[in-house]
Structure formats: C-alpha cells, structure tokens
C-alpha positions as CSV (number, residue, x, y, z in Angstrom):
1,X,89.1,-74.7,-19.1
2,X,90.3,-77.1,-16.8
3,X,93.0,-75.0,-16.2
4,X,91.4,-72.4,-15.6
5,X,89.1,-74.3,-12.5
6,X,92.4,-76.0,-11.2
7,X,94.0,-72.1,-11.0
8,X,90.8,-70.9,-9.0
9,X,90.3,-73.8,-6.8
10,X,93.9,-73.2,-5.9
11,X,93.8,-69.8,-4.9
12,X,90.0,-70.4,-3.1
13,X,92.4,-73.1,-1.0
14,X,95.2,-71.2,-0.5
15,X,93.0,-68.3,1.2
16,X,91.5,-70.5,3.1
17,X,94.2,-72.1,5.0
18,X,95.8,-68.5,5.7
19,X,92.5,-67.7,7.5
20,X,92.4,-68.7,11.2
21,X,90.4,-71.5,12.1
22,X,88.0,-72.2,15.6
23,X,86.9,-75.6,15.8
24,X,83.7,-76.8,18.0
25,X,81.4,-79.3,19.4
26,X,78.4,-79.8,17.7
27,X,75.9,-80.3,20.7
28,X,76.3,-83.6,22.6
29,X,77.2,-85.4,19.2
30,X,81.3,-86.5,18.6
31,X,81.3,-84.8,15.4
32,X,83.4,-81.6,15.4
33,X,82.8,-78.6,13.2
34,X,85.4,-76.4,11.8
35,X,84.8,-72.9,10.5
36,X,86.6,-70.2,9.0
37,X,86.9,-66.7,11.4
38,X,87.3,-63.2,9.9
39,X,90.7,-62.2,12.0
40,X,91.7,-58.7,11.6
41,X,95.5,-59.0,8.9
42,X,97.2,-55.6,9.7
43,X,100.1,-55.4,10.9
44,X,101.5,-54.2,14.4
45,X,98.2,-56.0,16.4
46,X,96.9,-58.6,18.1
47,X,93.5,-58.8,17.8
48,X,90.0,-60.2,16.8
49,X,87.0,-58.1,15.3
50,X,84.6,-57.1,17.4
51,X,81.0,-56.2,16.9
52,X,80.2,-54.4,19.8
53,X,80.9,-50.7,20.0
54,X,83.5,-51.2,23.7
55,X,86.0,-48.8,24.9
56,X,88.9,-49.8,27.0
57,X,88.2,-48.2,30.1
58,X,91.5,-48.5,32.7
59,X,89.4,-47.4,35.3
60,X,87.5,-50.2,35.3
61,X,90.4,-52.5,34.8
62,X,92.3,-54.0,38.1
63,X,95.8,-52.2,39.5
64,X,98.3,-54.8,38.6
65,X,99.4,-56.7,41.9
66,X,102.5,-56.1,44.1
67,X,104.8,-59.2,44.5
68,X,106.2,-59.3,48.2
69,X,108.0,-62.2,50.0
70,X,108.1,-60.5,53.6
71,X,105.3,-59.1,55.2
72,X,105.7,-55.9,57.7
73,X,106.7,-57.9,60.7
74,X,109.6,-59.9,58.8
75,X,107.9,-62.9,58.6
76,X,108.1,-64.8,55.3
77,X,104.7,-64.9,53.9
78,X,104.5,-67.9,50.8
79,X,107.6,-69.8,52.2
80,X,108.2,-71.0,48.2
81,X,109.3,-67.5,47.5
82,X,111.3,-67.6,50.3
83,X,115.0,-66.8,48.3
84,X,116.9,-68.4,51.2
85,X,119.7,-66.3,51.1
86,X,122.6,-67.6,53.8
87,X,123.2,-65.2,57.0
88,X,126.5,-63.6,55.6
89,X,124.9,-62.3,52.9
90,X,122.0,-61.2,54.8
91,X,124.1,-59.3,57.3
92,X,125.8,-57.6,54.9
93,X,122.4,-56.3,53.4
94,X,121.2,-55.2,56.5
95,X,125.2,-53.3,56.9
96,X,125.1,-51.6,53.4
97,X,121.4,-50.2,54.2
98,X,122.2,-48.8,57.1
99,X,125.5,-48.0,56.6
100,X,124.2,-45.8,53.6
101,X,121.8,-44.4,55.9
102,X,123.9,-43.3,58.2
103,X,126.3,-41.5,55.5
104,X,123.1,-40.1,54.0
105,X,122.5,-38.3,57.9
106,X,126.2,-36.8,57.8
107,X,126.4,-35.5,54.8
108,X,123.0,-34.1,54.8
109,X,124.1,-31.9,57.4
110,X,127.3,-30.9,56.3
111,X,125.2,-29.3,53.6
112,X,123.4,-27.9,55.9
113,X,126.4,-26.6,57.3
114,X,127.9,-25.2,54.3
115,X,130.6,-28.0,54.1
116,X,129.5,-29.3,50.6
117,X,127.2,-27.7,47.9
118,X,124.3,-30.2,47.6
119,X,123.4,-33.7,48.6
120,X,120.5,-36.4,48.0
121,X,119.3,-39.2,50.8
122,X,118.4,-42.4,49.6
123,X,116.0,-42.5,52.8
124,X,113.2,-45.0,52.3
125,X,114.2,-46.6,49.3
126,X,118.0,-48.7,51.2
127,X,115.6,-51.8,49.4
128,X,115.5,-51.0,46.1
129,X,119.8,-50.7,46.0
130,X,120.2,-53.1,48.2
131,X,117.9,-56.0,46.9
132,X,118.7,-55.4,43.3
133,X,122.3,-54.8,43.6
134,X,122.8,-58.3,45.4
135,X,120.7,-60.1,42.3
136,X,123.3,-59.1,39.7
137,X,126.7,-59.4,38.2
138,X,129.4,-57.9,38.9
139,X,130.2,-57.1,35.8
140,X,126.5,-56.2,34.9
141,X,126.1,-52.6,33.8
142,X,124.5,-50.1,35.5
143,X,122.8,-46.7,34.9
144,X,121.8,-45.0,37.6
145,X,119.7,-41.9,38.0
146,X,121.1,-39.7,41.0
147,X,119.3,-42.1,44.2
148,X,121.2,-45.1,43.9
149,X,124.3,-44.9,46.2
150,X,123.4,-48.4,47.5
151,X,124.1,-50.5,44.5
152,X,128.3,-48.6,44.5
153,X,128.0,-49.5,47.6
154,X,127.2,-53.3,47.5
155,X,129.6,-53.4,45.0
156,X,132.7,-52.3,47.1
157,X,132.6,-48.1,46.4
158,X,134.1,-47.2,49.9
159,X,132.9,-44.4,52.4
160,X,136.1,-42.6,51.2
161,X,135.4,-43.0,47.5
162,X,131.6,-41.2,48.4
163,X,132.3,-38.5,50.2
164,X,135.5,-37.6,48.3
165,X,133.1,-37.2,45.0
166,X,131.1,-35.0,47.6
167,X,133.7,-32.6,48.8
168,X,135.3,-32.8,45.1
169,X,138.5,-32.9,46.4
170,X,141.8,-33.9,44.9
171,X,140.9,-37.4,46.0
172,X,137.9,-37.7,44.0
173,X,138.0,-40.3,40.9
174,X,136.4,-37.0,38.6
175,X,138.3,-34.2,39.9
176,X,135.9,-32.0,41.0
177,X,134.1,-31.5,37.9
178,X,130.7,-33.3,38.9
179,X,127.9,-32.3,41.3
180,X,127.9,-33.9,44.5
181,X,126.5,-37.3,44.5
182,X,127.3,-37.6,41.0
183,X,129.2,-40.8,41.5
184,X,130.6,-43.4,38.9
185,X,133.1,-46.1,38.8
186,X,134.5,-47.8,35.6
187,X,136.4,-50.5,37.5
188,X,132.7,-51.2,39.1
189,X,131.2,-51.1,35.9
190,X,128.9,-47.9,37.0
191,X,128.4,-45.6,34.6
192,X,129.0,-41.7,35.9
193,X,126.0,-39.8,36.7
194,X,124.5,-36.9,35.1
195,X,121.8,-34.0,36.2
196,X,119.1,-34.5,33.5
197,X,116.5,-36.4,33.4
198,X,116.4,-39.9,31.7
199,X,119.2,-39.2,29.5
200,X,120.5,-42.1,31.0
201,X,117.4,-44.5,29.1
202,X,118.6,-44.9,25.9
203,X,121.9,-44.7,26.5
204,X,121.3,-48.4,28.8
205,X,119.4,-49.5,25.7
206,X,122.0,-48.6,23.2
207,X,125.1,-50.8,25.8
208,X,122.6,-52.8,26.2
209,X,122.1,-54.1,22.4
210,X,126.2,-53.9,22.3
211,X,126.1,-56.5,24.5
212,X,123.9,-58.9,22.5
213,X,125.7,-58.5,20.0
214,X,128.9,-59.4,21.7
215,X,127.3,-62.7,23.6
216,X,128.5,-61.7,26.4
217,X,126.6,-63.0,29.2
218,X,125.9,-60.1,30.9
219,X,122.7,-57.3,31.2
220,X,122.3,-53.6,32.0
221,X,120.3,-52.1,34.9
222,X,118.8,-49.1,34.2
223,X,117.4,-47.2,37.7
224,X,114.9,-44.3,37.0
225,X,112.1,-42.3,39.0
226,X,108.4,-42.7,38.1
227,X,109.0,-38.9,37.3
228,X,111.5,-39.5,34.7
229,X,109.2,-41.8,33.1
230,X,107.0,-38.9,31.7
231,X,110.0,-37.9,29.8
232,X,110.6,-38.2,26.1
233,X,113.8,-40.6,26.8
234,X,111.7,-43.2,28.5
235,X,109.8,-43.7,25.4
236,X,113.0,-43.8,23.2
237,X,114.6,-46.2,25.5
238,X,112.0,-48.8,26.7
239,X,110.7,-48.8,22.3
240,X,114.5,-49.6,21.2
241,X,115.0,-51.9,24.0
242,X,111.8,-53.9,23.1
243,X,112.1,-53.7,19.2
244,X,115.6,-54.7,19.2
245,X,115.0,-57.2,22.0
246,X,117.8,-55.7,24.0
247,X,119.0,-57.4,27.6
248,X,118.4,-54.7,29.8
249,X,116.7,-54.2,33.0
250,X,114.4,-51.0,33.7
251,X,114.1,-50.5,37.4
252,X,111.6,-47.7,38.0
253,X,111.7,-46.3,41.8
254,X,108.2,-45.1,42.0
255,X,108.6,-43.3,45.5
256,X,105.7,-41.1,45.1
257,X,107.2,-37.8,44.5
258,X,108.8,-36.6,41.4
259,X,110.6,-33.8,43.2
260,X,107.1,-31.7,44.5
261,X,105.0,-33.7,41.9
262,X,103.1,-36.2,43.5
263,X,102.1,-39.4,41.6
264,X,98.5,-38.1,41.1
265,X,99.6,-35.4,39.3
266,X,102.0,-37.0,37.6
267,X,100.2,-39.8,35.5
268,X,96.5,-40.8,35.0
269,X,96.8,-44.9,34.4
270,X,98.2,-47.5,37.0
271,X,101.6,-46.6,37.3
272,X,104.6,-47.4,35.7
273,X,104.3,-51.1,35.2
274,X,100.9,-50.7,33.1
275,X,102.6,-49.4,30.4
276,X,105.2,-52.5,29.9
277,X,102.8,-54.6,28.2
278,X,102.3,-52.0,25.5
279,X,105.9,-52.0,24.6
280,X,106.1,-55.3,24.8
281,X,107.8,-56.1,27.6
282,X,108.0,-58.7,30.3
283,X,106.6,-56.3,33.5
284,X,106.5,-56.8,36.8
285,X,105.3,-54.5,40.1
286,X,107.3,-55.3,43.5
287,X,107.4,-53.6,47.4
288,X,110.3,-51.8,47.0
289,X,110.1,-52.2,51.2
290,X,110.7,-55.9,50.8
291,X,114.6,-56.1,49.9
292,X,113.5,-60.3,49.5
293,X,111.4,-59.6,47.0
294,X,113.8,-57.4,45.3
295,X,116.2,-59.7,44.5
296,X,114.0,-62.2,43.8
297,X,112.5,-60.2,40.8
298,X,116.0,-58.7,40.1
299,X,117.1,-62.1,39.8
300,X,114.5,-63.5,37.4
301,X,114.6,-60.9,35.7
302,X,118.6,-61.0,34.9
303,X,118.2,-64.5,33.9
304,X,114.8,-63.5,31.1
305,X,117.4,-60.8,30.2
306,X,121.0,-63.1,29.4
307,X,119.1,-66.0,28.2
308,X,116.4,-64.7,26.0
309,X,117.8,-61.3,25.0
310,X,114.6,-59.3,26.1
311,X,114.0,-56.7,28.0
312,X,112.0,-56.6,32.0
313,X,110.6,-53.5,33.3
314,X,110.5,-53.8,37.3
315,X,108.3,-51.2,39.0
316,X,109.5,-50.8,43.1
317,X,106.9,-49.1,45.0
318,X,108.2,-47.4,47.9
319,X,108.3,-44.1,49.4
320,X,111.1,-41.1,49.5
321,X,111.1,-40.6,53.1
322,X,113.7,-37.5,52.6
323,X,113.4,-34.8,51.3
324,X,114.0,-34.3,47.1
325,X,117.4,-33.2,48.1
326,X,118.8,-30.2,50.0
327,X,117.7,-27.7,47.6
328,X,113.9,-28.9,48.4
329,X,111.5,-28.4,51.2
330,X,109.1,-31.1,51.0
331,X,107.2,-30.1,53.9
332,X,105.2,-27.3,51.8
333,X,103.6,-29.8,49.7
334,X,103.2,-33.0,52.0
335,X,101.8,-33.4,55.6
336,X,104.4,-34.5,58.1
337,X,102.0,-37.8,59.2
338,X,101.9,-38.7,55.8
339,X,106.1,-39.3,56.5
340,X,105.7,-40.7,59.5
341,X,103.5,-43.4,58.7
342,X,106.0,-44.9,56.1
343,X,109.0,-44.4,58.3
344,X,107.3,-46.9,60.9
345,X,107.2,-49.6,57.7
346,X,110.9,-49.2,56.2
347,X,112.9,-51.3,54.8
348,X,115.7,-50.9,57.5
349,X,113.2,-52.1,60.3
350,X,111.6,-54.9,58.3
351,X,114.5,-56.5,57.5
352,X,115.8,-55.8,61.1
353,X,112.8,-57.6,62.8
354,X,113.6,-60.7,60.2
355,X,116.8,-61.0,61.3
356,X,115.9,-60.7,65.0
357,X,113.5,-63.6,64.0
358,X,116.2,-65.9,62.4
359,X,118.4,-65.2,65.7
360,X,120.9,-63.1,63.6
361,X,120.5,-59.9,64.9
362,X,119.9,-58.5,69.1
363,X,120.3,-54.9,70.0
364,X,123.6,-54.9,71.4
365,X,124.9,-56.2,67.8
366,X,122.6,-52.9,66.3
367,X,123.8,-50.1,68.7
368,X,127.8,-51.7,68.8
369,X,127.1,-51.6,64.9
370,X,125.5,-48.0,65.0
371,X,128.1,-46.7,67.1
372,X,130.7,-47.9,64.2
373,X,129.1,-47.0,61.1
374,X,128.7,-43.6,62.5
375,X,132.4,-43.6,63.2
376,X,133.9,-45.2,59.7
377,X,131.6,-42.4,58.1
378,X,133.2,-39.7,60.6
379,X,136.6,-40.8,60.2
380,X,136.0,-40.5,56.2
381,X,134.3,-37.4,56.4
382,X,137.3,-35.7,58.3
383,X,140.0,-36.7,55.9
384,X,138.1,-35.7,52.5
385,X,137.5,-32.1,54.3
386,X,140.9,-31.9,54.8
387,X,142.2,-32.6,51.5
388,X,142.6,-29.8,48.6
389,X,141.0,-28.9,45.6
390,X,142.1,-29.9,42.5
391,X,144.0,-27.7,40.5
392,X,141.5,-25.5,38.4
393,X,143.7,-26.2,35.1
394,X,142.2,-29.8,35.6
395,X,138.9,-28.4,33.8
396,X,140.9,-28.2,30.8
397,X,142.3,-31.6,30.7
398,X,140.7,-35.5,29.8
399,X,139.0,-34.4,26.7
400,X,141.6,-34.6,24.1
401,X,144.2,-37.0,24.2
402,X,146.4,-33.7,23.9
403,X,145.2,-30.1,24.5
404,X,144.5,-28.4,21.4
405,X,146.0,-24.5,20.6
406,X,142.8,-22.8,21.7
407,X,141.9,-24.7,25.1
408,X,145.9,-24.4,25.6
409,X,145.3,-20.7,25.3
410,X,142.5,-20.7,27.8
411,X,144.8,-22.5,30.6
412,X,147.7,-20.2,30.0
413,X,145.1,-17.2,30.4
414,X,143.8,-18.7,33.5
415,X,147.4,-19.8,35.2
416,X,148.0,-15.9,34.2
417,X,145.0,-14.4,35.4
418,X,145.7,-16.2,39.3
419,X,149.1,-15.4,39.6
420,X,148.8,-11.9,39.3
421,X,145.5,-12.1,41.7
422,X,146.6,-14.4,43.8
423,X,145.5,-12.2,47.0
424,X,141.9,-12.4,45.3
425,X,141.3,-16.2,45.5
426,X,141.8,-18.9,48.1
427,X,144.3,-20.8,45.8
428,X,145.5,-21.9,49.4
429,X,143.0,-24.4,49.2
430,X,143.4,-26.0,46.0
431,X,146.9,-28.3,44.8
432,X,149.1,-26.4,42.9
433,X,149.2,-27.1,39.2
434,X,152.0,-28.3,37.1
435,X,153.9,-27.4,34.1
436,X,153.1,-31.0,32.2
C-alpha cells in the first residue's frame, strides 16, 4: 500500500517538474506564486497555447529593416558602424567597381556587334561583389549565379582571364565549352558557373557541411537572385544547410527583376529575408547600394558561420540597372524613369562622393582612371579576338581520364568528317588538333 502511494506520488512529481513553470507577484505582498502552465509538447515548435482564435496576418506585420552605413551623399550615418576600412583598400573598391563597369560596357557591345554570343552586366549591383568579396577569405568558397563577375575580380581573375572565357578562345581556362560569362577558377576557389537556376544551392550546402566536417576554418558564399529563390533548390539548400547547421553564407541579390518578373509578381511576403527565420536561420536585410554595409554584414556573417557552424542568409536590396542580359529587352516591361531614378543613387557614385569627402578621390584622378580602365579593357579585348578557337576534338576530352572506344570513335568521325570538308568550315579559325 505504501508502495503503491510512494509509486504515484513519484510519477504526480515527475510530471510536474517536466511542465513549464511562470512564477508571479502576488499583489504588493513579497510572497511569490508559482504555477504550473499547459505548454504545447510536440515536436518541431515553439510555442504556447492560445485561446483566442488569431491568424498570422503578414500584412499587418512590419517589413524587416534595411541595415545601411552610408547614406546617399557618402556620408557615414551611425559613425559605430563605420568599418573603417584604410584608403588602399578603399581605392581598390572603388577600381574593381568601375573597372567591372567599364568591361561590362565593351563587351555588351561587342555582342551587339556580333563579336561574342551573349553577355550579362552587373550594372547596379558593383556593391553587392564588391563589398562581400572584400569581407571574405581567400580561400572561402564561392557559388555564384551568373551576376557576379566582381567577387573573380576582387580576387585577382584578370581582364584577360574574362574576356577570354567570353570569346571562348584557346586562351580560355574551359576551352570554349561554356557560355559566355560562365566564369570559374579552381586556383581562386570559384566554382564554374552553370545556366540553371539554383542548382548551385545545395550544391554550396553539400561543400559547405564537407567543410565542418573537416574543421577547416573556412565558409561558402552562395550568391542567388530573389528569382531563383522561388525555385525548388532554394528550399533543398537553405533546409539542409539549417538542419545540418552547415557554414555557409546565402547572399540573395534581390534586384527587382527576375529576368521580366518583377518582384510583385514574384512573391506575396516581405522578400527574401522573411523567410530565414522559418528555416531557422540567422537573417539579415542590407542596401546592396552601400558597399560599407556589405562587408560589414558579409563580415559578421563569416565569423557566425566559422565559429558556430550555422548558416546566415543576407538579403542585398538593390536594383539591375541593365538589362537581364543581351537576349532581353527590358524596356517592354519597365518605364525608362523608373531606370533613371536608381542610376542617380548607385553604388559607383555613392562611394565616389565618400571618397571625394575623405580627400581620396578629385576628378582628374577619375577621368586619368577612366581613360585607363577603358584602355586595359581594350588592350584585352583585342588580343582574345585575335586568338583561335580551340580545337573541336577538345569536346571530347577531360571527362575520362582516358577516352573510352565509343567517344574515341566519335573524334575519329569528326577529325574525318572535317578533312574531307574542309572547304565547308572556317577551320582557319580554330588551332589545329593533335594526334595525342
């Protein structure tokens, strides 16, 4: 019998202190009063019960705020967030953005003039490379979407390098086999792009968790459009990343557009950045205008990722100045003072006017610098047009370690095929091939 009570007093006790307690003031006297609240147990929430009948309703809840540093006159506007970042450094900034936007105006119109097949601009968005790029490792791994020439370029890809990969020359480091602008660098630890959508997402949460694993010290950037965000990737890649607590960076570019999709049409809630919090990530929204205030977030956010294995989603608002690429019009869907008025607020000119400010910068220094961008971008564009092709046996070739019998027979049908229709082909223009 006794037994029996001591059994049932234990269990009445043990279910008690796995209940969650709230504790109180009893009026205006010291004593305190304990009691027992009814929490919701299942599993995957965190929660309370409720007893009024309440939907969520996100249009009633506040947009999430944008962190800046600099305002739109260059002026520093909460001097602690100031990331005091020495005059070398700044200058070359203010040298890769506009470098890269002078490149992007060259090679947009050799398109245009039927020198190369396709191009993108990065127009608008200079920040976004440029600010992120300098808050990371070298040897950090990036995955990049198709609009991020800037961060190669921070990280020592030269103008030769670029538009090689453009003309697809014999020069360039993938023989010819990718789209233009379709760069990548294993020394510079930039993994090659490719044309779909987000397929790059969980691939940067997969190298991602490889590096935990390894305690390496180092994180993965993933870049990505606010487009490629409605894509079934996204949600593979930002689940395993949070799940597995992986070290990796999600930097979503929300320009506006998603090719001819403007963000209005493209999702219903705040943005990109609202839906960290239900993955569980650390998220934070950031003017993609301010290159300051993209490092700074880059930054912290590289540090969360190395030293607590878990994963950041930045969202960069900004605005794609350019069109989608050279295949696109985006006049038909988007009125040209729309354009304008984010031109006059760019990233180029705000951090021009801070550097003016500082005493860095005057205009003889920017046109003696325009005058030579333009002409290292010149000088590089000449020689890649005037190098060949590479062979077209080299589309047979870095798959297998040695060619098997049937892609064998395919070259030999090929090398065939040319030489006796050699008149047929402008094989002038490509480097001959080679029997090994």
């Amino acid at each position: 019998m006794m037994a029996a009570k001591l059994g049932g007093a234990l269990r009445t006790l043990r279910y008690l202190t796995t209940r969650p307690v709230s504790c109180r003031l009893i009026g205006t006297s010291p004593s305190v009063r304990c009691v027992h609240e009814d929490r919701p147990q299942f599993p995957g929430s965190k929660s309370k019960f409720t007893y009024k009948l309440s939907f969520l309703d996100p249009d009633e809840e506040a947009g999430i705020p944008v962190y800046r540093v600099m305002n739109s006159e260059g002026e520093m506007t909460e001097k602690s967030e100031d990331p005091k970042i020495d005059k070398t450094t700044v200058l070359k900034m203010y040298r890769d953005m506009t470098l890269l936007n002078s490149m992007d105006k060259i090679l947009y119109e050799s398109q245009r003039q039927g020198r190369i097949s396709f191009y993108m601009t990065n127009f608008g968005e200079e920040a976004t490379h440029i600010g992120s790029a300098s808050a990371l490792h070298p040897e950090d791994m990036v995955f990049g979407q198709y609009r991020e020439a800037g961060v190669l370029m921070w990280r020592g890809f030269t103008l030769d390098q670029f538009i090689n990969q453009c003309y697809g020359n014999t020069e360039d480091v993938g023989k010819g086999r990718q789209m233009p602008v379709h760069y990548g660098s294993q020394d510079l630890h930039f993994v090659t792009i490719s044309s779909p959508l987000a397929t790059q997402m969980p691939q940067a949460s997969g190298a991602a968790y490889a590096f935990k694993r390894a305690q390496n010290g180092k994180c993965v950037i993933c870049y990505f459009g606010e487009g490629a965000a409605s894509e079934g990737d996204a949600h593979a890649a930002f689940n395993f990343a949070a799940t597995l607590d992986c070290p990796v960076i999600f930097f979503c570019r929300n320009n506006g557009y998603a090719i001819s999709t403007p963000t209005s049409d493209q999702y219903r809630g705040d943005g990109i950045a609202s839906r960290g919090s239900g993955y569980g990530m650390l998220t934070i929204r950031v003017d993609g205008n301010d290159v300051f205030a993209v490092h700074n977030v880059t930054k912290e956010a590289r540090e969360i990722c190395v030293s607590h294995n878990r994963p950041v989603l930045i969202e960069a608002m900004t605005y794609r100045i350019g069109h989608h690429s050279t295949s696109d019009d985006s006049s038909m869907y988007r009125k040209k003072g729309e354009v304008v008025k984010f031109d006059t607020n760019n990233p180029i000119g705000r951090l021009r006017s801070y550097m003016v400010k500082q005493g860095w910068w005057n205009d003889d220094q920017e046109n003696e610098w325009k005058e030579e961008s333009k002409k290292m971008v010149m000088e590089s564009f000449a020689k890649a047009e005037k190098r060949k092709k590479p062979n077209p046996t080299e589309l047979f070739k870095d798959v297998y370690e040695e060619i098997p019998p049937h892609l064998q027979k395919q070259m030999d049908s090929l090398k065939e095929h040319l030489s006796k229709n050699e008149d047929k082909y402008p094989t002038q223009n490509y480097e001959a091939w080679s029997e090994h």
